[in-house]
MARTORKOL-540699 format. One line per 8 residues: number of its first residue (from 1); their letters; for each residue x, y, z of C-alpha. Coordinates in steps of 0.001 Angstrom, whole numbers, plus 500000, padded with zeros to 6 digits. Example, Ala and Ser with C-alpha at 12.3 -4.5 7.8 and 13.67 -1.06 7.14 Angstrom:
% MARTORKOL-540699
1 = AS = 512300/495500/507800; 513670/498940/507140
END
This chain:
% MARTORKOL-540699
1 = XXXXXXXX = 500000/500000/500000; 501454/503155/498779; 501916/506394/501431; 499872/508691/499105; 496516/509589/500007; 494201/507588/497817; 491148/509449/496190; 487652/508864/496663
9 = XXXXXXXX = 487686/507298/492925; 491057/505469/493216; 489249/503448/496279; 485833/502911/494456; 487884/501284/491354; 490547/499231/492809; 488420/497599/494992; 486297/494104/494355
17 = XXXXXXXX = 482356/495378/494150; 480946/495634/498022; 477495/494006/499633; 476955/497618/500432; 477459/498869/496906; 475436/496391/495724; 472115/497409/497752; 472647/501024/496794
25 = XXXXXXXX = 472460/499682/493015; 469729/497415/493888; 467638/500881/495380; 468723/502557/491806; 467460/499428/490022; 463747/499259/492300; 463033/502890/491426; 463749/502185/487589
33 = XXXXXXXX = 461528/499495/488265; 458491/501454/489431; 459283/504229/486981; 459070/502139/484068; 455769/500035/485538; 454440/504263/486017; 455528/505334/482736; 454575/502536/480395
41 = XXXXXXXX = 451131/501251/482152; 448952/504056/480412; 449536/502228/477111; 448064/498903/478659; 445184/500556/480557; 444176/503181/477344; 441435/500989/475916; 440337/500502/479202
49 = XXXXXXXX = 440245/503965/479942; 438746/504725/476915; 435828/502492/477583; 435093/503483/480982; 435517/507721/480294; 433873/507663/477062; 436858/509046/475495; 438019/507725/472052
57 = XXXXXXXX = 440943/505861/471873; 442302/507905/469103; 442370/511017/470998; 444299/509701/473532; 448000/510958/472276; 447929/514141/474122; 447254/511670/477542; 450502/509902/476378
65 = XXXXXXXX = 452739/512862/475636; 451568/514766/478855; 453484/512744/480843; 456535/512391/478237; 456703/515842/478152; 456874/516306/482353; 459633/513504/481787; 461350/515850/479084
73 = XXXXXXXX = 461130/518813/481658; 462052/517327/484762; 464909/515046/483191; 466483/518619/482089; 465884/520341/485383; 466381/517774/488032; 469762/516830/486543; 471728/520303/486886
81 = XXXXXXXX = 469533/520571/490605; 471369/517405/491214; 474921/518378/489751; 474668/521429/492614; 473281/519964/495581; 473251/516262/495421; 471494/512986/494148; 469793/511823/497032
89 = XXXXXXXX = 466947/513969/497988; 465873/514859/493715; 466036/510966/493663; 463919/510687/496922; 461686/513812/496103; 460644/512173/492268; 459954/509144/493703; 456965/510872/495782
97 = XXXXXXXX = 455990/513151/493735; 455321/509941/490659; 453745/507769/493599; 451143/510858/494656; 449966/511527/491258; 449733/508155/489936; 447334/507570/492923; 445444/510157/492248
105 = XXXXXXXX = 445286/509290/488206; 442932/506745/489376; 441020/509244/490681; 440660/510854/487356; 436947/511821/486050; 437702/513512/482695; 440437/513852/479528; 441326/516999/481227
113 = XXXXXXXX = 442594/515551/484419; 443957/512762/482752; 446241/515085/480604; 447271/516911/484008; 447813/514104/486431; 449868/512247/483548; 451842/515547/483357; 452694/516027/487024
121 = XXXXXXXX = 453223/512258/487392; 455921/512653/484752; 457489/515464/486491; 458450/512957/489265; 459788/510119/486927; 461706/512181/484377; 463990/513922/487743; 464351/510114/489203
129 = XXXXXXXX = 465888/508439/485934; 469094/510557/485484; 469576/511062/489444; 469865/506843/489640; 472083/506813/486929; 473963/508829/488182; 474539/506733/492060; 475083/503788/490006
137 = XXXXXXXX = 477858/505231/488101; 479557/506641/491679; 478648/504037/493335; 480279/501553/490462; 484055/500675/490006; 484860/502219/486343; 485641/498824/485479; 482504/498083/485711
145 = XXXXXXXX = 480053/500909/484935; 479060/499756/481254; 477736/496272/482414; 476408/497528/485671; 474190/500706/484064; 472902/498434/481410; 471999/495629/483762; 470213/498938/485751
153 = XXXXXXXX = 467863/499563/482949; 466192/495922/483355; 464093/497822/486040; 462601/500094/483011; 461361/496824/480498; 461086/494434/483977; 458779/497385/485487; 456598/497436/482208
161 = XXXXXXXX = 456479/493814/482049; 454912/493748/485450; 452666/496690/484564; 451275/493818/482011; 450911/491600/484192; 449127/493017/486904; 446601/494348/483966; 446216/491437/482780
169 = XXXXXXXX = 445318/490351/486506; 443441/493270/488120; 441579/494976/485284; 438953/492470/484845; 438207/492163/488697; 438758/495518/490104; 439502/498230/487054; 442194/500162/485677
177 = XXXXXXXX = 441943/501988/488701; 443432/499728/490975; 446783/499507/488601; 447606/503395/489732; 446782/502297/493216; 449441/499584/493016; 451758/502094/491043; 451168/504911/494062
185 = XXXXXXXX = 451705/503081/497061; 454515/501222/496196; 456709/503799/495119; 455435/506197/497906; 456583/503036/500306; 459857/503313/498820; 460648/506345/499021; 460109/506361/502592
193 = XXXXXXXX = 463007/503662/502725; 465198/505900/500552; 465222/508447/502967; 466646/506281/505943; 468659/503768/503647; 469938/506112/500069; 473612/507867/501063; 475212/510600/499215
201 = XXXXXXXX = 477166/509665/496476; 481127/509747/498048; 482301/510969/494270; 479853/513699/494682; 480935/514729/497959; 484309/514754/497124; 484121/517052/494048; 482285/519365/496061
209 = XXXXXXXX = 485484/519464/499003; 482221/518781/501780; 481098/515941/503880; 484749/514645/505055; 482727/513032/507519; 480135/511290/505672; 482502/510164/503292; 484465/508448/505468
217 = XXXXXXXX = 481115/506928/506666; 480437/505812/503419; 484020/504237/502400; 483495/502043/505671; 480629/500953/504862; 482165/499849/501257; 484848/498225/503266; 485846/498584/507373
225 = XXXXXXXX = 489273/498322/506558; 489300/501575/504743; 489126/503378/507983; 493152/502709/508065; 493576/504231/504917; 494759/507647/504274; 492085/509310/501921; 492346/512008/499987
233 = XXXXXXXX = 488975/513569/500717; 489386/516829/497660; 489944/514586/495095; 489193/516691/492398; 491034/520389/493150; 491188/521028/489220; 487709/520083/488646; 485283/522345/490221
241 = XXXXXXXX = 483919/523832/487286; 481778/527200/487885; 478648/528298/487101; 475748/525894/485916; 476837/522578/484625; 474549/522635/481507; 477384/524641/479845; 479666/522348/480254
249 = XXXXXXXX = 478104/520168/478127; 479593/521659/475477; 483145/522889/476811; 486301/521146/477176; 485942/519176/473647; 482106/517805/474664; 480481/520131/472419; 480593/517214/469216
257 = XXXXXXXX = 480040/514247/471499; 476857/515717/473345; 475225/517018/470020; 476076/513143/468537; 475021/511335/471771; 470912/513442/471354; 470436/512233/467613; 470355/508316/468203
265 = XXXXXXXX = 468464/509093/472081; 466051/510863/470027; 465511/508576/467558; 465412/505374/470169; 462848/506923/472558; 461027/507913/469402; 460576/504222/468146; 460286/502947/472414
273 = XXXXXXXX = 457099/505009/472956; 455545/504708/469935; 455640/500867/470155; 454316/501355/474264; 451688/503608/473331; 450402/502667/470280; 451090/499085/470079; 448052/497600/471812
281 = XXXXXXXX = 445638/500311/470151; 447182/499261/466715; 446774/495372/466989; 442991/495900/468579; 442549/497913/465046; 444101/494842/463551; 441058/492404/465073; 442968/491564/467930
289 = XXXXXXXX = 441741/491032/471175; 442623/493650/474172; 444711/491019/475537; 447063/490249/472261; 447966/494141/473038; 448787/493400/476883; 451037/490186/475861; 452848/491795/473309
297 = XXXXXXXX = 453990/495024/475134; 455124/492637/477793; 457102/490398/475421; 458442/493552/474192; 459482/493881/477685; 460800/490836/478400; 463012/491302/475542; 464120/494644/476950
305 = XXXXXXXX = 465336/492489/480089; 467414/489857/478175; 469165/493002/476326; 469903/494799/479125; 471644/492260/480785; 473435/491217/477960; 473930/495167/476282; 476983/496046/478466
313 = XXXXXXXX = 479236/492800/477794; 478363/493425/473969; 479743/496490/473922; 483186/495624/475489; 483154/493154/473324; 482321/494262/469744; 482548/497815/470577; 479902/500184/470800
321 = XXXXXXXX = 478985/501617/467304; 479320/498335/465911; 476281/497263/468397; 474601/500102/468431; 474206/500136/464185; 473090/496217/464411; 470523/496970/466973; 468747/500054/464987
329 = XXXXXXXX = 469228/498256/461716; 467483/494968/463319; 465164/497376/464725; 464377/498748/461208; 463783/495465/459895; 461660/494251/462923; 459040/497178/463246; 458741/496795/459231
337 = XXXXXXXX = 457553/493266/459545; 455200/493872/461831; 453135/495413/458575; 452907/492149/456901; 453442/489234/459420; 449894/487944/459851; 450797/484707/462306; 449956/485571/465844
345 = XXXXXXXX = 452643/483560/467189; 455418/485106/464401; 453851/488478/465253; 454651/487818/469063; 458174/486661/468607; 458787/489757/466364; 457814/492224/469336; 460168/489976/471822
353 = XXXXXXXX = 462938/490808/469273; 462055/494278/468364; 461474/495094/472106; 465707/493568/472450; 466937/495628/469766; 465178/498992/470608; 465705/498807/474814; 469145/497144/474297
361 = XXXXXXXX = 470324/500355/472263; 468569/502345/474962; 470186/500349/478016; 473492/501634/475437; 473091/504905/475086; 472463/505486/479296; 475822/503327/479847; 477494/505392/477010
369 = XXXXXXXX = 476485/508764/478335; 477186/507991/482429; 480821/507342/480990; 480831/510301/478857; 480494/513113/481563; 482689/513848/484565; 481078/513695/487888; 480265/517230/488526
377 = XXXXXXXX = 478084/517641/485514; 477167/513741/485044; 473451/513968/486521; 472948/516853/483963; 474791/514935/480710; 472508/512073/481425; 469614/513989/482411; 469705/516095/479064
385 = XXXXXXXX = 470610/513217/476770; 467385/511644/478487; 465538/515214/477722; 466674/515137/474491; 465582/511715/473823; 462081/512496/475370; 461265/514869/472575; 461350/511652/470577
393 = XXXXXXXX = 459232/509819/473048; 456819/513063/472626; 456680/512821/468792; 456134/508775/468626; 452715/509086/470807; 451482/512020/468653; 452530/510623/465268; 450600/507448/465950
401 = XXXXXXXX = 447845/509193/466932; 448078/511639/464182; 448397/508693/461585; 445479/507287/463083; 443377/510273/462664; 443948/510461/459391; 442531/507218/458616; 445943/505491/458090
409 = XXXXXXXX = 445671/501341/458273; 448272/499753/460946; 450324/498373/458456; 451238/501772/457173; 451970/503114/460849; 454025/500335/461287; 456185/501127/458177; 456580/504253/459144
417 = XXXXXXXX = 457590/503005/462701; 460648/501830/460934; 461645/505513/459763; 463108/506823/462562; 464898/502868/463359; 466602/504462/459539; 467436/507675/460712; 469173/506132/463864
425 = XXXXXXXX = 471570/503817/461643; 472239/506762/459457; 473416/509400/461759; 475515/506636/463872; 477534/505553/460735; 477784/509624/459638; 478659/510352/463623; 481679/507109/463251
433 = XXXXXXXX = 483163/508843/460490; 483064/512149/461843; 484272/511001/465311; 487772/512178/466824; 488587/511408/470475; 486479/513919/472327; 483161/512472/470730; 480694/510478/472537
441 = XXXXXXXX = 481501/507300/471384; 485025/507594/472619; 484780/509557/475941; 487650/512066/477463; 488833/510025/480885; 486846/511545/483543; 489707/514146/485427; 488680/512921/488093
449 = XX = 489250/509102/487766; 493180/509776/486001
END
């Protein structure tokens, strides 16, 4: 052991991945969990909705893109709030504020209030998403940061595969009500462990020269034998960077790597919502039952799950434009043969694939954009990357529903679905030629981690 004070970051990485670390990922990956069952349920409960309000189903895209666009908002806001004063309490204070107005979304008597209730329910699970990120990344040896964000964003696909399962379960006995019950109280239940249980991020603490105390808290908790250790608590002296970080985005060589890292988020989240949203709508307009919609928003889920877990080991291994141009280009292919595949079993196994390629790329791009940014301004890279992307997950809702309106047959939605999968391989293969070593597909070292 050398006599030089080790940083905060030197400790994190050299050392073998704690039982403490661990749980604080496993927190990260239960609120992912709950935000995706929160975010992606309206698409299963819709028709329901729709029957039950007297709405029509084909008005329903402003519902969907109310609470993308309180997503967009509070994914852009909450991160910077975060970058200033900390991860825990935006992380703790989304997680209520999505659990109170889910609950009272069941509550909701009118297209007004749903529009409003999904707006301020998106509020509180567009500031959780880049704040978890974030304490995963801290929390993670660099080592292993790729493989452990990716394997994070199961919670988003796992969540929405549980959403369609509970539907499936509860809508028939008790009403799409009682799925924003379950999606209230258990997220207002865990944020009420969060407080107690979710600690500071240490690489936070340290780049802001505060908490000495609670660091040292926190790096015996990793490991008791730490408390021996000479630590050097101001790790990052040259890296307090001034002002608000959204700036900084774009300084220091990250100007060409941000703008690269928004086209393919926008394009992904794009295709991701319009499949959530739209798909079970689309497939009832195909003669399908209500329930073909539910089991094929949850295979697309469960494919989501296999690609997250897998995504991160990929990319180490083939590299990550390589994977990233496979997935969209499968993705293209997939959402295109949804027009013609007529087999309800084929059609099935299509969305299981589809739902791989698009949330594998997505499970990417987080992993890709937590390694991007330096701590002080990582909550905000991730958080505007996210904001970015949720313009896209804006314009999927309202295209379908705009497509609809005008009379247009699934089968041409669903080839248009594959536009945007197009766009996506494009600007990846232009953004690989153009690349240099700032960009975002090959990352600056973090200053504070050399």
């Amino acid at each position: 052991m050398t006599d030089r004070a080790l940083t905060v970051s030197e400790i994190i990485d050299q050392r073998p991945l704690s039982r403490f670390q661990i749980s604080i990922i496993a927190f990260c990956g239960l609120v992912l969990v709950l935000d995706g069952f929160d975010t992606q349920c309206i698409g299963f409960l819709a028709p329901s909705i729709a029957d039950t309000l007297g709405i029509p189903l084909r008005t329903f895209g402003p519902v969907f893109a109310a609470g993308l666009l309180g997503l967009m908002i509070a994914a852009m806001t909450a991160g910077p709030i975060a970058d200033l004063w900390g991860r825990k309490w935006p992380i703790v204070l989304s997680t209520l504020t999505f659990a109170t107005f889910a609950l009272l979304t069941a509550r909701a008597k009118s297209f007004d209030q749903l529009v409003v209730f999904r707006f301020l329910t998106g509020l509180g699970l567009g500031g959780a998403m880049p704040n978890v990120v974030a304490v995963t990344s801290e929390y993670a040896p660099r080592r292993l940061l790729p493989a452990l964000v990716t394997t994070l964003f199961c919670g988003m696909p796992l969540g929405a595969l549980l959403g369609g399962l509970v539907s499936s379960v509860m809508v028939p006995r008790w009403g799409w009500q009682s799925v924003f019950y379950v999606g209230g109280i258990l997220p207002l239940a865990v944020s009420l462990v969060l407080i107690k249980s979710l600690p500071e991020s240490p690489r936070f603490l340290s780049v802001r020269g505060s908490g000495h105390q609670k660091i040292a808290r926190i790096l015996a908790r990793i490991s008791p034998e730490l408390a021996t250790v000479p630590v050097d608590y101001l790790s990052t002296h040259g890296d307090r960077r001034k002002g608000m970080p959204i700036k900084h985005l774009f300084t220091e060589g990250r100007a060409k790597g941000t703008i690269l890292l928004w086209v393919p988020y926008f394009m992904n989240l794009l295709i991701l919502y319009f499949i959530v949203s739209w798909l079970p709508a689309l497939l009832r307009e195909s003669g399908l039952p209500v329930s073909a919609g539910i089991t094929a928003v949850s295979l697309f889920s469960l494919g989501g799950i296999f690609a997250s877990l897998a995504q991160g080991r990929l990319m180490n291994g083939c590299g990550t434009s390589v994977i990233l141009v496979t997935e969209f280009g499968l993705c293209m292919l997939f959402i295109g043969s949804l027009a013609f595949v007529v087999s309800y079993p084929l059609k099935m196994a299509v969305t299981f694939l589809l739902g791989y390629c698009v949330q594998g790329a997505q499970a990417g791009l987080n992993a890709l954009a937590a390694s991007f940014y330096p701590t002080p301004i990582r909550s905000t890279g991730v958080g505007w990357a996210l904001g970015i992307g949720r313009l896209g997950s804006i314009v999927g809702p309202m295209l379908g529903g705009v497509l609809l309106s005008m009379g247009w047959p699934p089968r041409q939605i669903f080839l248009a679905g594959a536009v945007p999968a197009l766009c996506a391989v494009v600007a990846i293969i232009l953004n690989n030629r153009l690349r240099d070593n700032s960009t975002a597909y090959h990352p600056e070292p973090d200053p504070e981690l050399v």
